[in-house]
C-alpha positions as CSV (number, residue, x, y, z in Angstrom):
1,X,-79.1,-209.3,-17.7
2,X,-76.3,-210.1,-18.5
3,X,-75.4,-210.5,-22.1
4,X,-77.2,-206.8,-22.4
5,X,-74.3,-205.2,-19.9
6,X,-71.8,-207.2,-22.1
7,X,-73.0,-205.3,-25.7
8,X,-73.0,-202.3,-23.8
9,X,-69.6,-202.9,-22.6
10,X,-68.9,-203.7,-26.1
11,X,-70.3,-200.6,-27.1
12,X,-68.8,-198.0,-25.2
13,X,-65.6,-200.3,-25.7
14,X,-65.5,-199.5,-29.3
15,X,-67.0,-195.7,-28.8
16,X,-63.8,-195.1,-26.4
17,X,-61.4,-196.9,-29.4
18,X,-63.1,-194.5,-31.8
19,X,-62.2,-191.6,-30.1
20,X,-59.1,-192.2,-29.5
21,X,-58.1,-192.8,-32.6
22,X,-59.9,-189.2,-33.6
23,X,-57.7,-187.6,-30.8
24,X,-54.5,-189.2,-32.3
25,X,-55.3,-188.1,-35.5
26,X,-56.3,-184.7,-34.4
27,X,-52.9,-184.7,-32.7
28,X,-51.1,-185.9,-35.6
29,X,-52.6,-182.6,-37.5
30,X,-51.3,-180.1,-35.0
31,X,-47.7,-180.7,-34.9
């Protein structure tokens, strides 16, 4: 199915964005 692989997709799409931005921030905090 099709659309179900896309919100999947989606979601590990914006799960990934998320922690990234944690691991930037966490970065940000140790220098």
């Amino acid at each position: 199915n099709l659309i179900r692989f896309q919100k999947v997709f989606e979601a590990s799409a914006r799960v990934l964005n998320t922690a990234d931005k944690l691991l930037d921030t966490i970065l940000s905090l140790g220098k």
